[in-house]
C-alpha positions in Angstrom: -13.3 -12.6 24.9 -11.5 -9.5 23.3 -12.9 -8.0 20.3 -9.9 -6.3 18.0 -11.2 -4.0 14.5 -9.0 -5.1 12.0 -8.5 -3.2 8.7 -8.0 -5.0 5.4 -8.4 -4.0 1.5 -10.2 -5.6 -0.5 -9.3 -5.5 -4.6 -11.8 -6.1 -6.9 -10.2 -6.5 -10.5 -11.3 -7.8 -14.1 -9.3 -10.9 -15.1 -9.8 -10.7 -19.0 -8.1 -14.4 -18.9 -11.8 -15.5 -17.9 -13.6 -12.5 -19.0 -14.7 -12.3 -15.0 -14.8 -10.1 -12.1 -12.9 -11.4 -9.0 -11.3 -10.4 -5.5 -8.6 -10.6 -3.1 -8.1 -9.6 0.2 -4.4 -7.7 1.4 -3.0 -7.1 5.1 -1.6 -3.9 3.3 -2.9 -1.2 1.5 0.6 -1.0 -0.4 0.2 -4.8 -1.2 -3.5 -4.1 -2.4 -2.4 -1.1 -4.7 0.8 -3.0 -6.3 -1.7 -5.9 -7.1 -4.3 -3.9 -8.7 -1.6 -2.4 -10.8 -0.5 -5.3 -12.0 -4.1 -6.0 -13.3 -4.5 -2.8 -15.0 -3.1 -3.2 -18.1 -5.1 -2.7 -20.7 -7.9 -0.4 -22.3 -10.2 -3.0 -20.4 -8.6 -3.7 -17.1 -9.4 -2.1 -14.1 -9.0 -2.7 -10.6 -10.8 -1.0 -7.0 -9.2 -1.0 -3.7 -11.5 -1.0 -0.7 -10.8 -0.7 2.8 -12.4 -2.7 4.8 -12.7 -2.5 8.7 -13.5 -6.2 10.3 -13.8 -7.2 13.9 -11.9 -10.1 14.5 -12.9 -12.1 18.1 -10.1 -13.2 20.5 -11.4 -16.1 22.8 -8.8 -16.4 25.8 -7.9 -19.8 26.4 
């Protein structure tokens, strides 16, 4: 078993369609930033990138 850290980011963003707080996860921090600038928009829209470090477990077959 082969444990590899993984780094992914994490946006949090308002989606003012629902009125809610929500989140998706990016391979890429460049993904991650063009997303939450799509979402920030307007006098209420914002939008928080977060790196996130996760260990991801190999199991050799």
């Amino acid at each position: 078993m082969e444990n590899q850290a993984v780094q992914e980011f994490h946006v949090t963003y308002f989606d003012a369609d629902c009125g809610r707080a929500r989140s998706e996860v990016f391979d890429t921090l460049e993904d991650a930033e063009r997303f939450a600038c799509r979402h920030c928009h307007g006098e209420d829209s914002w939008a928080v990138v977060d790196a996130v470090t996760v260990e991801r477990v190999q199991i050799a077959a």
